[in-house]
N, C-alpha and C positions, 0 to 999 in steps of 0.2 A: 347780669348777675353781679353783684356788689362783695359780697363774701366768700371768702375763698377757702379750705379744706385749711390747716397749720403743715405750715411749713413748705405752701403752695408757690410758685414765683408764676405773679399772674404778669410779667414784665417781660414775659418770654413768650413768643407764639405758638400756639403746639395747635398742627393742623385736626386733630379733633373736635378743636373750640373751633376753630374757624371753619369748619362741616360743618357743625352745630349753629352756627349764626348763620349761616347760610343757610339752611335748609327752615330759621324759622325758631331757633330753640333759643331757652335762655341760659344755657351752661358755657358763658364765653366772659374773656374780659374784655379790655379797652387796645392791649394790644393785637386780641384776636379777631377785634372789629375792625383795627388799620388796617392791618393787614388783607382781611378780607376784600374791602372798600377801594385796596391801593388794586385788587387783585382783579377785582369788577370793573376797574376804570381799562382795564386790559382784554377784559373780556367782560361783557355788561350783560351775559346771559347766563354766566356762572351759577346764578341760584337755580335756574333751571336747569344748567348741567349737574348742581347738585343732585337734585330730585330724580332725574334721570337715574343717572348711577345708582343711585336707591332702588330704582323700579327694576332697572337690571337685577340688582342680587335679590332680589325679593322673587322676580321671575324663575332664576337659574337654582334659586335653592329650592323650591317649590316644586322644577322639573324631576332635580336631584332627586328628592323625598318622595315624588309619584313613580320613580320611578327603580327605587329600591335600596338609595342610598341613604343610610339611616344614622353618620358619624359624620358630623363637620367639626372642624379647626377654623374658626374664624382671627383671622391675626390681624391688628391695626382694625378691630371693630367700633372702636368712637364709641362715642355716648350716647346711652341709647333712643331710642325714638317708637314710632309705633312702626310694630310688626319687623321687630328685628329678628336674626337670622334663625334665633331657636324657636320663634313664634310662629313663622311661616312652616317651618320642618316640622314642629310636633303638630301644625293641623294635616297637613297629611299625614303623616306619620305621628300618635302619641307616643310612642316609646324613641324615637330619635334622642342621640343624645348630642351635645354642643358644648365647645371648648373657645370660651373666646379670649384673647389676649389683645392686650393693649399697653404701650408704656404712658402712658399719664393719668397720673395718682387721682385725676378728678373723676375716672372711668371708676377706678376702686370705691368711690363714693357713693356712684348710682350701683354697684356690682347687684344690691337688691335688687334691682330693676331686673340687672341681667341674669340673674341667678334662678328669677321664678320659672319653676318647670309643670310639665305634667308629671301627675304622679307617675306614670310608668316611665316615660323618659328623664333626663338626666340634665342638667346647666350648671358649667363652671365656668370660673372666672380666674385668668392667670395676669399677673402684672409682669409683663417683659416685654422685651423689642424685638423688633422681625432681627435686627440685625445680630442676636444671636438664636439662631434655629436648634443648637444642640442645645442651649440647657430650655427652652420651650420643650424639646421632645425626649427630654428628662425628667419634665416636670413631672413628680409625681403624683399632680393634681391628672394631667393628662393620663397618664399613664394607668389612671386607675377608672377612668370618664372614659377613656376610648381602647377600642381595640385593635391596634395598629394593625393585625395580621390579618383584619379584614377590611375592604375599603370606605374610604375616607373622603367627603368633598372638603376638600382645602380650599376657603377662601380669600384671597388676597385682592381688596376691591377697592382702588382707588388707594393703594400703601407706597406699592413701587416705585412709583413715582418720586419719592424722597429719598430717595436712594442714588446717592450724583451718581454714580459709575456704571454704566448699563453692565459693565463686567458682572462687577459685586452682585448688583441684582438676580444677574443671570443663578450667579453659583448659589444665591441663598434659597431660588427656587428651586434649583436641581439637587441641592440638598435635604431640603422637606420631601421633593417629591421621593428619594429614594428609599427615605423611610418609609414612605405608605406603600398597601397591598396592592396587586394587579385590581383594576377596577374600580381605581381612586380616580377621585376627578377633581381639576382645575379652574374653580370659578375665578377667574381676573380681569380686573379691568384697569384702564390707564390712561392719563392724560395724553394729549400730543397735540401738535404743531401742525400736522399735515392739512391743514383748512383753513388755515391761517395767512393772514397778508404777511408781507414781507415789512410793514408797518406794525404790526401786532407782532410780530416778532421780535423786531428790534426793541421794541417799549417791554417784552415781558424779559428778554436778554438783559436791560437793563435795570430791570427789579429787582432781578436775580443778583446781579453784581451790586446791589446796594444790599442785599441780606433784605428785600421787604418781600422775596418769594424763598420759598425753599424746595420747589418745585422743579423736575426736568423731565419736559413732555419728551416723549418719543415717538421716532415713526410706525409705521403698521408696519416696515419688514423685522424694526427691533422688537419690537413688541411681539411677533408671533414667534421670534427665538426662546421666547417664553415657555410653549409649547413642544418644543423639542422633543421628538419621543412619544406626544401623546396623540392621541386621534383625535383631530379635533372636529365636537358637535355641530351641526348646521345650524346658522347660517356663515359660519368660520368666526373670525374675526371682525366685528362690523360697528359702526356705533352703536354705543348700547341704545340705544333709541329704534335700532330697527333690529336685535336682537328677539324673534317674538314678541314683538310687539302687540300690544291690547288692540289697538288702534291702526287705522293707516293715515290718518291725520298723524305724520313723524314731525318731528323738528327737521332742520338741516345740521348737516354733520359740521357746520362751523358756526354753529352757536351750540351745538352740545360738545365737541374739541374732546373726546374720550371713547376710547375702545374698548369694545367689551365678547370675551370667549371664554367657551367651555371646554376643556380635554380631558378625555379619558385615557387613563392610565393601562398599557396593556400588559401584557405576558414578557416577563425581561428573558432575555435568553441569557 
C-alpha cells in the first residue's frame, strides 16, 4: 500500500500492519514490511504463526457463539481480513453483537468493513488502546452495543504481548474482566519463548533492544496468570494449533511460538 489515510505516520510500525503483511494483506507500509522481515529472520514460520492464531480465534469465537455467548469485545482487532470476529459469531448466532477496538487510525478506515452486520445483530467499531480499559468500558459506543450485565467473550488475541510489564498486562486484564457478568469468557492468546533455542532468543533479545521488535513473549506459567479466577476450557492452555484443532496434521509448537486459552468467568463471591 502506497497511500496512506492524512495525517497517517506510515514511519512508525504499528503491529496491525505488520499482522496484515503477514497474514498476506495489503494494508502495510515499508516500515511495517522491516519490521516484519527483521521478525521472520528470528522466527521464519511467523507467517504461519500468523495464520494460526487467526484459526484459533476464529475457532474460540465460533465455540463461544454455539454455545450461547452472544457479546464480544474484541480489543487490538487489526485490520480486517476474511471472517473476522463479528462474522464468525453472527453465523452461529445472527443476532450476536460485537465491539471491536483498535488504536491505529488505519483500522478506522476499513471500520466499513468492520461495521457490516446482520440485520438482527449488531457491529461497532471504537478507536482506543487496551492500555486504557476505563474509557474503552465507558465508551458509549460500547455501552449502548453490549450489555455488560450479561456475559461477554473478551477477546484479547495476540494484543498482550505489547505490553513490556507482564505486571501492567496482568492489571488491564483483571480490570476488563471485572467489569463483565459471571459467565463472560476469556479468549487469549500470546506470544512466547518457551520453544525457542537459546540462539533464537538472544537474536529476538536483541531486536528488542534495537526497537526493531516491540514484542515480549512470555512463558506458559505467566501467561496462565492471565486466567486467574476463571475456569479454564479444555484443552487449557496449549498452542493454539492444538487448541481443537480441524486437523491432527498440527504444526510444532516451535514454529507456531504462541499460546492460545479460553476462561470462563464464574460466580464472584
Amino acid at each position: 500500500m502506497d497511500d496512506a489515510p492524512a495525517g497517517l505516520d506510515t514511519t512508525t510500525v504499528h503491529p496491525a500492519r505488520r499482522y496484515n503483511y503477514w497474514l498476506g494483506g495489503k494494508d502495510h507500509f515499508a516500515a511495517d514490511r522491516e519490521s516484519g522481515d527483521l521478525i521472520e529472520k528470528a522466527h521464519p514460520t511467523i507467517r504461519l504463526t500468523a495464520r494460526e492464531n487467526r484459526a484459533f480465534l476464529q475457532r474460540a469465537v465460533r465455540h463461544l457463539a454455539e454455545t450461547g455467548i452472544d457479546q464480544f469485545l474484541d480489543i487490538g482487532t487489526g485490520l480486517p481480513t476474511a471472517d473476522n470476529t463479528h462474522e464468525v459469531a453472527q453465523r452461529a448466532n445472527p443476532a450476536a453483537r460485537v465491539v471491536y477496538v483498535d488504536n491505529d487510525p488505519m483500522v478506522m478506515t476499513h471500520a466499513r468493513a468492520l461495521l457490516s452486520s446482520t440485520a438482527a445483530g449488531r457491529t461497532r467499531y471504537i478507536e482506543e488502546d487496551l492500555r486504557n480499559p476505563g474509557k474503552i468500558l465507558a465508551h458509549p459506543m460500547l455501552r449502548d452495543t453490549l450489555d455488560l450485565d450479561r456475559p461477554v467473550g473478551l477477546v484479547l488475541v495476540a494484543v498482550l504481548h505489547f505490553i513490556a510489564e507482564h505486571q501492567h498486562a496482568r492489571d488491564l486484564v483483571a480490570e476488563l474482566l471485572a467489569a463483565l457478568a459471571p459467565g463472560s469468557h476469556l479468549v487469549l492468546t500470546h506470544g512466547t519463548a518457551d520453544f525457542s533455542t537459546e540462539q533464537e532468543k538472544e537474536y529476538f533479545r536483541q531486536l528488542t533492544a534495537r526497537g526493531a521488535s516491540d514484542a515480549y513473549p512470555r512463558s506458559h506459567d505467566e501467561i496462565t496468570e492471565y486466567f486467574t479466577g476463571l475456569h479454564l476450557l479444555e484443552p487449557g492452555i496449549v498452542p493454539v494449533c492444538a487448541w481443537h484443532p480441524a486437523t491432527d496434521d498440527l504444526p510444532s509448537p516451535h514454529d507456531i511460538a504462541i499460546y492460545g486459552g479460553v476462561g470462563r468467568l464464574g460466580e464472584r463471591r
